[in-house]
N, C-alpha and C positions, 0 to 999 in steps of 0.2 A: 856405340860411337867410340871414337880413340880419345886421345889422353894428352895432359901438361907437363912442363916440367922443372918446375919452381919446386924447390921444394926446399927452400928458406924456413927458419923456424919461425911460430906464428909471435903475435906481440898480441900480447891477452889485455892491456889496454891501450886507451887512445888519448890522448890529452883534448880538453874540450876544445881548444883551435884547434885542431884536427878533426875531430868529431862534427863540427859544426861546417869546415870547410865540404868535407863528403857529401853530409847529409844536402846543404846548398848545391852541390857538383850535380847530385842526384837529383833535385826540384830541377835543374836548370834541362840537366837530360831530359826529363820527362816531359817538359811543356814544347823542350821542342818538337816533338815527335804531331803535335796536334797543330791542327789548321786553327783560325780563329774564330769558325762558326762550329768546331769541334769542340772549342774550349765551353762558349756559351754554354750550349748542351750540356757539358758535364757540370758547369754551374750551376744548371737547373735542376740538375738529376744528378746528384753525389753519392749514391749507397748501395748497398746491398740490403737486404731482409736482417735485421737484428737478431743476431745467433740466437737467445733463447727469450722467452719473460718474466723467466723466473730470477731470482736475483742472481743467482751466479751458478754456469754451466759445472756440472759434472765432469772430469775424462776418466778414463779406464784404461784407457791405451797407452799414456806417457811411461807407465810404469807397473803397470799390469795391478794396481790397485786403485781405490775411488779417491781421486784428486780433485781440491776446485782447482778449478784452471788458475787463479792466483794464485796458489802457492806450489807450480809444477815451474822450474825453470826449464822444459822444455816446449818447443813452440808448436801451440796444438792448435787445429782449429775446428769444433765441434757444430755440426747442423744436426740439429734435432728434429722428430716431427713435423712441429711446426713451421721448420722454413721448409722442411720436403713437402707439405701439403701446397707451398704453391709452387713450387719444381713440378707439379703432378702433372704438366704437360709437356718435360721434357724430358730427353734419354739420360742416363747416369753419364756418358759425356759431356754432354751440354753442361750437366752441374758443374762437373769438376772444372768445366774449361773458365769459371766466373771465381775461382779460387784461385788465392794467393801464387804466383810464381807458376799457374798451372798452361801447360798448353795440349789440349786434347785436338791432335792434328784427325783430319775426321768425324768430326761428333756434329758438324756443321750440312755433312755430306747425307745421300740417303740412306735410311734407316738397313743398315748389316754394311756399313762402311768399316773400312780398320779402323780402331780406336788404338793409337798412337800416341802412350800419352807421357809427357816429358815435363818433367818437375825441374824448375829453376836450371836451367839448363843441360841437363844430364840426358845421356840415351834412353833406349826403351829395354825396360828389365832391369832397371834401379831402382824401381819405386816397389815395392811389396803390398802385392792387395791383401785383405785378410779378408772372409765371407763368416761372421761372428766369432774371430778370434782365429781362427782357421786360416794358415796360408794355401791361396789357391791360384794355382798356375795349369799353363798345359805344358806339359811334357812334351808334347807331339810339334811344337813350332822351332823358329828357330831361336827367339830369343826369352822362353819359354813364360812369356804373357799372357795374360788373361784376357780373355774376348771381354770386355766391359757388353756386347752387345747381348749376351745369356742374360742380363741382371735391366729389369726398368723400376723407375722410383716406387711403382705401386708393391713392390715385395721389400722396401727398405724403410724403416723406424725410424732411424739414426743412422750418421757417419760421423766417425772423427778420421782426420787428417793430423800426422804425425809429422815435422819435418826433422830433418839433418840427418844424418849417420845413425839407422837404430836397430843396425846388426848382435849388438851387445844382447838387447833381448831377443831381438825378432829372427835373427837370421839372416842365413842370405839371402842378398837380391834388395834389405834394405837401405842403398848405400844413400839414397837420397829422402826416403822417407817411407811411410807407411800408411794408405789406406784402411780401416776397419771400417767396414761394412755390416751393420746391424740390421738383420732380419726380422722382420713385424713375428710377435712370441707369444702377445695375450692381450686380452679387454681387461676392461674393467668392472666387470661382471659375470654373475656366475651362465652365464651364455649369451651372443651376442653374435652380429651379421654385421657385411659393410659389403656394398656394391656401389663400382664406379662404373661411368659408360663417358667414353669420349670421343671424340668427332674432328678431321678439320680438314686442312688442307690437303692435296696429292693424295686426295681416298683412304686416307690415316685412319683409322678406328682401332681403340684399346678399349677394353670390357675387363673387370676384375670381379670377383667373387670371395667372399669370406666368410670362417665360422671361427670363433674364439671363444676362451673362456678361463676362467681364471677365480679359485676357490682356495681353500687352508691348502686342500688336498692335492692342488698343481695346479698347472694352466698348459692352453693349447691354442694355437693359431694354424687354420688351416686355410689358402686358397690358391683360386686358380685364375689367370691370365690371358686371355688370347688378343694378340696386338697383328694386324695390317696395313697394307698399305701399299696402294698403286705406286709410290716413289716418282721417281724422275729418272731424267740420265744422268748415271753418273759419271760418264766421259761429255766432255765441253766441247760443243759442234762449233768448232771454230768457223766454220764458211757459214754455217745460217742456215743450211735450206737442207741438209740431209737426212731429216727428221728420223734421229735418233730414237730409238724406243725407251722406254718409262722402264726402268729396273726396282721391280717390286720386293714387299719383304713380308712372309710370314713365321708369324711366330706363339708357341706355348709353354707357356710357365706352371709348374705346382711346387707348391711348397709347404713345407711342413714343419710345427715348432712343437713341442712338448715338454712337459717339466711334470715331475711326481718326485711331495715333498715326502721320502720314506722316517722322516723324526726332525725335531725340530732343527737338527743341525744338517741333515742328509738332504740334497734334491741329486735326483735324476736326470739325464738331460738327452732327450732324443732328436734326431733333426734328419731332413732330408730335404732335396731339391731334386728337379728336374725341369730343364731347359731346351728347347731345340727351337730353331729357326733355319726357314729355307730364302735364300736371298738369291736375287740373279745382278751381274756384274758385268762388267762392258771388256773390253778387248784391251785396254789400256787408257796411257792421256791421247785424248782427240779420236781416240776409236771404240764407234759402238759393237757392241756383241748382243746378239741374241738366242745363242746359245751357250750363255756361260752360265749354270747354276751352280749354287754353293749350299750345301748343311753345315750344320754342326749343332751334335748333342753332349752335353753334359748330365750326367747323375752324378749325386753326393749321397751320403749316407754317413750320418758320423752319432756318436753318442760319450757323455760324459759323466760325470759328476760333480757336483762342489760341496764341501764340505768344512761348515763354519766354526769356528770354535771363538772361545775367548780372547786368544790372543792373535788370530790373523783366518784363513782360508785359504786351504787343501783344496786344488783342481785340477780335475785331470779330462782331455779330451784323447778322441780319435777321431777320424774320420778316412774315409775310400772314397776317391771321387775317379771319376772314367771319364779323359773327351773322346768323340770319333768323329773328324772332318772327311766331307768329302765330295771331290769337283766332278760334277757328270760330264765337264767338257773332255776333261783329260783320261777318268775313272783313276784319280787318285784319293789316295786315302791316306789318313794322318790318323793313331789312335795312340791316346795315350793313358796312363793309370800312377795315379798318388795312391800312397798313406802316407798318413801325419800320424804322431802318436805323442804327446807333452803329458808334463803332469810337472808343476809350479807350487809353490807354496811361497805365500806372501805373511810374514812375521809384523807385529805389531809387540819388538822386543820391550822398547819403553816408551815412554811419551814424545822422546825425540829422536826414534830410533827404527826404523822397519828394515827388515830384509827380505828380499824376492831372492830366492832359489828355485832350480828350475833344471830340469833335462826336457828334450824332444828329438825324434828320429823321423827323420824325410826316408822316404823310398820310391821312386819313380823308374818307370820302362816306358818304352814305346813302340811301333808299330811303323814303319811307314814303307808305300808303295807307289812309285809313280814313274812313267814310264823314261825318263830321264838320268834314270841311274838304277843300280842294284839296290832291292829290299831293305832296308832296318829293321832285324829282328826280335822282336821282346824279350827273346832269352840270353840276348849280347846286349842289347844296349839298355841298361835299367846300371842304379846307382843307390849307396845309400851314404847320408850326410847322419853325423850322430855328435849332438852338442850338448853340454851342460853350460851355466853359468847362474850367476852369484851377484848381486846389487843389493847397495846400502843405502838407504836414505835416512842423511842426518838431519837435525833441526835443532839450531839452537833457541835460547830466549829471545835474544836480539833480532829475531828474524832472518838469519842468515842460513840456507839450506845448502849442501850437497849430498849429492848423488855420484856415487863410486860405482862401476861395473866391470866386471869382465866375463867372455866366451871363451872356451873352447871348442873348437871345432874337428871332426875327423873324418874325412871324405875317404870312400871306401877305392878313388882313384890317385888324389893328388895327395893325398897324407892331411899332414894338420894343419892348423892356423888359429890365431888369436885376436880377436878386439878387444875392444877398453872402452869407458865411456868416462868423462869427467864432465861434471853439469853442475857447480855453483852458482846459487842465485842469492838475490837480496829481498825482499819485501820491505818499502820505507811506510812508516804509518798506513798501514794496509790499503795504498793506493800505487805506490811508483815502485816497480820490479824493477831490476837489474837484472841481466843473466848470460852466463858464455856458457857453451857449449863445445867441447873438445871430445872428439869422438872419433871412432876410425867403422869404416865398413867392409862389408866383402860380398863376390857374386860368385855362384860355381859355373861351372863352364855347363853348358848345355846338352842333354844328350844327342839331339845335333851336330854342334859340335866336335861333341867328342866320339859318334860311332856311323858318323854320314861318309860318304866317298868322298869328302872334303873333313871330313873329322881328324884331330888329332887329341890323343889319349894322354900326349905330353904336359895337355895346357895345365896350365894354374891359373885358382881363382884370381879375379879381378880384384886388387884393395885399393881402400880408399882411407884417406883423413878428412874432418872435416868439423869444419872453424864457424861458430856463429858466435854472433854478440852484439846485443841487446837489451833495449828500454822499453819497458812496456807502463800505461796508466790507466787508470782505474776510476771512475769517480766514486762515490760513497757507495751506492744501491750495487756495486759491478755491473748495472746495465749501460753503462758508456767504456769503452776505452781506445786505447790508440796505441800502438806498436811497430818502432821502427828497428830493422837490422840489419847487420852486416853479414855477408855468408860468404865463404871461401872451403872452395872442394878441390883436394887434388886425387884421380882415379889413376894408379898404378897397373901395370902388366893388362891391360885393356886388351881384348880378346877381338881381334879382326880381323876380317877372309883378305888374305894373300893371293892373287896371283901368280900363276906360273903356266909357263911355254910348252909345257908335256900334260898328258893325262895323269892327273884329272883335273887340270887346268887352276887347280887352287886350292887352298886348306886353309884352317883357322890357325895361329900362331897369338901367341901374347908376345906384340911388338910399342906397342903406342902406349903414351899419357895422356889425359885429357884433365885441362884446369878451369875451373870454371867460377866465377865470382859474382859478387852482385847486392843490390839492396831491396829489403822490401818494405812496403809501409802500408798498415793495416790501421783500419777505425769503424769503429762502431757506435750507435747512438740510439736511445731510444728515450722519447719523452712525448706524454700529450698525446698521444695517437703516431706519433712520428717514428719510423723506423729508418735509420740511415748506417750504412757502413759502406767506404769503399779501400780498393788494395790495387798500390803498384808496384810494379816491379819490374828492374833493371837487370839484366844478364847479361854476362859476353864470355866467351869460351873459346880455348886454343886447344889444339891436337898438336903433337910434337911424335913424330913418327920418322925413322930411320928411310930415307932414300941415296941409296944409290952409295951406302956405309957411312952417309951423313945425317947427322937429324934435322928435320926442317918441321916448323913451326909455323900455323895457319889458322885463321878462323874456322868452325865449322860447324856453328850452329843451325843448319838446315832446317828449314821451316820452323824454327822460333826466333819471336823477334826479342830486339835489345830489351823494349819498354812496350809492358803490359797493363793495361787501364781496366778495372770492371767498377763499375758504379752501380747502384738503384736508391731510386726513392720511395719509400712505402709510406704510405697514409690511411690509419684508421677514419676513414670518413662519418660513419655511425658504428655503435657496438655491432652493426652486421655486415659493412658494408666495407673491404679492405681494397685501397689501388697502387699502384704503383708504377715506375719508369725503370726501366734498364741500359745501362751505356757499357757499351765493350768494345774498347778500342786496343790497336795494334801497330805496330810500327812496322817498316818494310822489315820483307828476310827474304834470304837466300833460297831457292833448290836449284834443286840437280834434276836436269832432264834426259834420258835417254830417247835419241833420234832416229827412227828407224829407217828412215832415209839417208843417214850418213852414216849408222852405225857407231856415231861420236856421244858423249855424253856432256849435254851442256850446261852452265851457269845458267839461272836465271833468277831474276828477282820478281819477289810477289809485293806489291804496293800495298802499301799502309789501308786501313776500312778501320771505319766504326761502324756501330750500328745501334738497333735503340727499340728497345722491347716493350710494348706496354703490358698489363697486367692485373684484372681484376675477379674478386670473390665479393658473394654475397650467399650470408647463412642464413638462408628461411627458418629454419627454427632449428630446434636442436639436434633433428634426423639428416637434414636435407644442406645440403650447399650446393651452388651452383658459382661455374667459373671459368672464363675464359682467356684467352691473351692476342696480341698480335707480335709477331718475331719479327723483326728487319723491315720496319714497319715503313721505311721511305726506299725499301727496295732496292737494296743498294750491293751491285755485281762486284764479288772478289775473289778470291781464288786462298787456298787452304794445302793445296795441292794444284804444282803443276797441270794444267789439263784436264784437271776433274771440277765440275758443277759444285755448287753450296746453295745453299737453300735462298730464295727469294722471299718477297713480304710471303708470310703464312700465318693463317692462325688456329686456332684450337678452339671448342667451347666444351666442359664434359659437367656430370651430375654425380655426386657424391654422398650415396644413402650409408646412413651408420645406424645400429638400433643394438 
């Protein structure tokens, strides 16, 4: 998407009238967005699943070393196990789209729909997935995303969720945040099995399989996946009676974890995945196709090391991953190929003192053929990014921490580039944080981009700055707290297809800004059998793009709304017996529809929905659990996408053996 263009210097604080007037500005925005039998409901039902039960969650991610989340001034948000075991009947879209500032356009739609997914207002290819540390993208698209549709809950442990600007460590692509995705790696014994089987709606069944194990001498987690499902249409039969066909999705997963400790300081670390899925897709909005099939396979293969000493941990990965897409309507093909190569080293200087040092070299080509233009050949269009960088984290007695950073970067097209990170925080009597975040980010331009018959080789990366600042509270045990903040992003030299009156009718150019702001407010609870967290959030976004050798300035947050609501309520009813509510509400937004009757491209707006999930488990004993749900449980019709279907009341029941 394009870009803002403010670019006022920030005011790092806010006097409490000030603070208090926003944060009320922001209650006022949000309630209005809800009807009054909307409100009830979230009355009833306020939470999310309580991130963990232990007294206070682990990150990894904020800083590439083991943080409790209180004393990390950045804003992390950690699902463990335990809240993925009841996600276990939904897609990895579905999750993300019940997180903070998240909007997963698609995750709604039938199973191999685009996952589209837009963090706090920002386009698609700002957010940076990792697959265990691992940045994983396709080369072969255009905005070079990751299919979230290769990946379902039953092959994931953990996630943390990183926000703001976290190019410093992570690299490009993470201008708005960062994804880690932790892959299931070992039991809890010296050999062990786990089988899922599930069932429900639109002929859906998922089947998992497992071996693991876990001794002095390593650990291993091995299995396999096979998920279906008859689907629906995913084009919306606007007249009623055309009886569009059911767009099905098949799909297999294997996956592989390994570790061998070679001395007490040395492990090993081997890993591999394979994914493929065949999905059929309709003709557009309001038109069915039944001959449109779709694949797409990924393989990975990576292996590392880590190695521990007294004063901190030496680690080093690799990894080669390969997508190959490809449309039997058209016989196009999209292939593309990663390496990643890091090796980091996190310092444990003094008691109030760590340093992260770090290099990693990207290398990506592609492939692609379709009959709509000339070839992209793998031996022209491939690129290498090669970075080093450097982060300090201080800590004084008083509880006052920061975190200093900086990248270098060296693209083997556009030359170099630098980020920075500042992230001072406060801890008050180990309950009430303070924290800003002042950070900058950046995106490379795409092999698309830059080697398509619309490419241009001129571009520069995309940067960004980006401003948070916040309070976050704590109660005693860390199983309660509550988190509200301020976010402010400006995206620089924003990369967009241009138009033009001759062959080839268009190229990519860096012309736009894109500003985008907003508030959000997180909570969680856990007491007595009681699990409650919920998160809203407010965005709004301007592009400021050059027409006609003027700039002009416009909304353009297409398919995300201002004000995002996700709630649940969970309750321990006996030690076996867990239930729970879900509320996810939306406020109206914008698309953009292309007409093929007018050949015009029009406005239109999607209206506001909630909806309301139920949700329960019960564990026979200690091998067995049994568990089901109902989704949109009062069946309630809206649209996520122009023209395209979302799913109706549906439910799920599956069985879950461990031994």
């Amino acid at each position: 998407m394009a870009g803002g263009s403010d670019a006022r210097p920030y005011r790092l604080c806010l006097s409490p009238r000030v603070t208090g007037l926003l944060i009320i500005s922001f209650i006022q925005k949000t309630m209005s967005v809800f009807t009054k039998s909307t409100l009830l409901c979230l009355l009833a039902t306020t939470a999310v699943w309580a991130q963990e039960t232990q007294l206070e969650p682990v990150t990894v991610t904020a800083n590439r070393t083991d943080q409790k989340l209180s004393q990390t001034g950045k804003v992390v948000t950690v699902l463990p196990d335990s809240v993925l075991q009841k996600y276990a009947t939904q897609s990895v879209g579905e999750l993300l789209s019940r997180q903070a500032g998240f909007m997963v356009v698609g995750a709604q739609g039938p199973l191999g729909t685009n996952q589209d997914v837009y963090v706090r207002g920002a386009g698609q290819g700002n957010t940076l997935i990792l697959l265990d540390g691992v940045p994983i993208y396709d080369p072969s698209g255009i905005n070079n995303t990751f299919d979230l549709n290769l990946l379902s809950v039953g092959e994931i442990e953990r996630i943390e969720i990183l926000k703001g600007a976290q190019s410093t460590l992570y690299g490009s692509d993470a201008v708005v945040g960062v994804i880690n995705i932790f892959t299931r790696k070992e039991g809890d014994r010296p050999l062990g099995a786990s089988a899922t089987v599930q069932g429900g709606s639109y002929g859906t069944f998922r089947g998992t399989v497992g071996l693991n194990g876990s001794s002095k001498a390593g650990y291993f987690n091995a299995q396999y996946t096979r998920l279906r499902s008859d689907g629906f249409s995913a084009a919306y039969d606007a007249k009623g009676n055309q009886n569009f066909d059911k767009d099905g999705f098949w799909q297999d997963n294997a996956l592989f974890n390994g570790g061998i400790q070679l001395g007490s300081k040395l492990l090993w670390k081997v890993r591999g995945m394979y994914s493929w899925y065949r999905n059929e897709l309709d003709g557009g909005a309001f038109k069915d196709s039944t001959q449109y099939d779709y694949t797409n396979t990924m393989k990975m293969a990576g292996t590392g090391f880590e190695y521990t000493h007294k004063l901190g941990k030496l680690t080093a990965n690799y990894a080669f991953t390969t997508f190959d897409r490809k449309s039997e309507l058209d016989q196009s093909s999209f292939e593309g190929n990663t390496h990643f190569a890091e090796l980091y080293h996190s310092w444990n200087i003094r008691p109030w003192f760590d340093l992260i040092t770090g290099a990693d070299l990207r290398s990506q080509n592609t492939y692609q053929a379709n009959p709509y233009g000339p070839p992209i050949q793998k031996d022209t269009a491939h690129t290498q990014l090669i970075s080093a960088y450097v982060t300090a984290l201080l800590r004084s007695r008083t509880n006052l921490a920061l975190e200093l950073g900086g990248r270098y970067n060296h693209h083997s097209l556009y030359g170099s580039n630098v980020t920075y990170s500042v992230n001072p925080s406060y801890l008050f009597k180990d309950r009430y944080k303070a924290f800003v975040n002042l950070s900058s980010g950046f995106r490379t331009p795409t092999l698309y981009q830059l080697y398509s018959e619309y490419g241009n080789k001129s571009l520069k990366p995309e940067t960004s700055r980006s401003l948070e600042l916040g309070v976050q509270w704590f109660n005693k045990d860390k199983k309660s707290n509550i988190r509200v903040l301020y976010f402010d992003r400006l995206i620089k030299q924003v990369i967009d297809f241009q138009s033009l009156s001759q062959p080839p009718y268009g190229r990519y150019v860096n012309y736009n800004q894109q500003k985008d702001h907003g508030f959000e407010l997180e909570g969680s609870y856990l007491s007595n059998g009681w699990s409650l967290t919920a998160n809203a959030t407010y965005v709004t976004g301007q592009v400021t793009q050059p027409v006609n050798g003027r700039d002009t300035t416009f909304n353009n947050l297409f398919r995300r709304p201002k004000i995002l609501v996700n709630a649940t309520l969970g309750y321990q009813i006996t030690p076996k017996v867990f239930a729970s509510a879900t509320v996810r509400s939306l406020g109206k937004r914008a698309d953009r529809f292309y007409n093929g009757e007018t050949y015009q491209t029009e406005l239109v707006e999607l209206k506001p929905y909630t909806t309301l999930d139920v949700y329960a488990d019960y564990q026979i004993n200690t091998f067995l659990r049994v568990y089901g749900d109902v989704r949109n449980l009062f069946d309630m019709q809206y649209f996520d996408i122009y023209g395209y279907n979302t799913r109706g009341r549906n439910f799920t029941a599956g069985v879950r053996l461990q031994f």
